[in-house]
N, C-alpha and C positions, 0 to 999 in steps of 0.2 A: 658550357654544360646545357645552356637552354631554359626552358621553361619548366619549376618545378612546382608541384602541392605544396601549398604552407598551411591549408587550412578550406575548411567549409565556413561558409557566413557566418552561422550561426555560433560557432565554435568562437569567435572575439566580437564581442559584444562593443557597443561604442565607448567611445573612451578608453577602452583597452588595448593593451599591448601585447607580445608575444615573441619568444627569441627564440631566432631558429638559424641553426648552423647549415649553412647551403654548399659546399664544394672546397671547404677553408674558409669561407668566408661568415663571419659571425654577422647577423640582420638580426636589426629590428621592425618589428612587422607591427603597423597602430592602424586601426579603427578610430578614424575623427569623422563623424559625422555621416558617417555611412559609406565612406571613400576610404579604400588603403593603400597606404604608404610604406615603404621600405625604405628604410637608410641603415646604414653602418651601425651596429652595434656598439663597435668600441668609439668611445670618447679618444681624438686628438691631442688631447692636452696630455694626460699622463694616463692611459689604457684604461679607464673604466668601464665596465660594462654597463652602458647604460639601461637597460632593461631592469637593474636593480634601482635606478634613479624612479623620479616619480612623475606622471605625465598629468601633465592640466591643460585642457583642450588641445590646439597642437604644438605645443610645447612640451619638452623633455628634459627635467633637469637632472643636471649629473648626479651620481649617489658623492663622490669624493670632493670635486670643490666648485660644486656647483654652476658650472655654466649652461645654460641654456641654450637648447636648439630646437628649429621650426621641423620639425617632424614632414613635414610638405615639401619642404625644396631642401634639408639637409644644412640651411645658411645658420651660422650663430649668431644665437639673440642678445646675449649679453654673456659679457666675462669681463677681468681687465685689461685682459690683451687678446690680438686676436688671431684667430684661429682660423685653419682652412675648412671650405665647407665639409659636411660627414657627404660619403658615398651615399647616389640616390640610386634606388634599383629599380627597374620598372615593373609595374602591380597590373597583371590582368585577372580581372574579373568575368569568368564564365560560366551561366547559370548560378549555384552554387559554390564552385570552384573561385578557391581565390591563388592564385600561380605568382611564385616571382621569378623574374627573367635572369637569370645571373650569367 
């Protein structure tokens, strides 16, 4: 599909999140520190969407049972068992314009 809009800068402020459905593909779109990030929306473990979880710096914890993942590289931070990384999608940032590439 290419390159699409997810957002103007100013529209996710730091620390915030934002889910956005790109071609079938459910994303999570986060603001950490003035850089953003796309990964897979749904949780591996058993379909959550994580966008309902809660994010603390770049970390994103599931709303259902809790596992954590690095919002940057997609890798899992803690669970008891483990998990493959979520989908990363690449974030260009132009001007204003924040694009994910799917």
């Amino acid at each position: 599909m290419g390159r699409v809009l997810a957002c103007r800068r100013g529209e996710l402020p730091n620390g915030k999140m934002k889910y956005l459905q790109i071609d079938g593909n459910d994303i999570l779109l986060a603001n950490i520190d003035g850089t953003y990030y796309a990964v897979s929306d749904i949780c591996n473990h058993a379909g959550a969407n994580l966008h309902e979880g809660k994010i603390n710096g770049k970390h994103i914890t599931c709303p259902w049972h809790k596992a954590v993942w690095d919002v940057t590289t997609g890798e899992l931070v803690h669970f008891p068992v483990r998990l493959r990384p979520l989908r990363v999608y690449k974030v260009i940032v132009d001007g204003d314009a924040v694009y994910v590439e799917v």
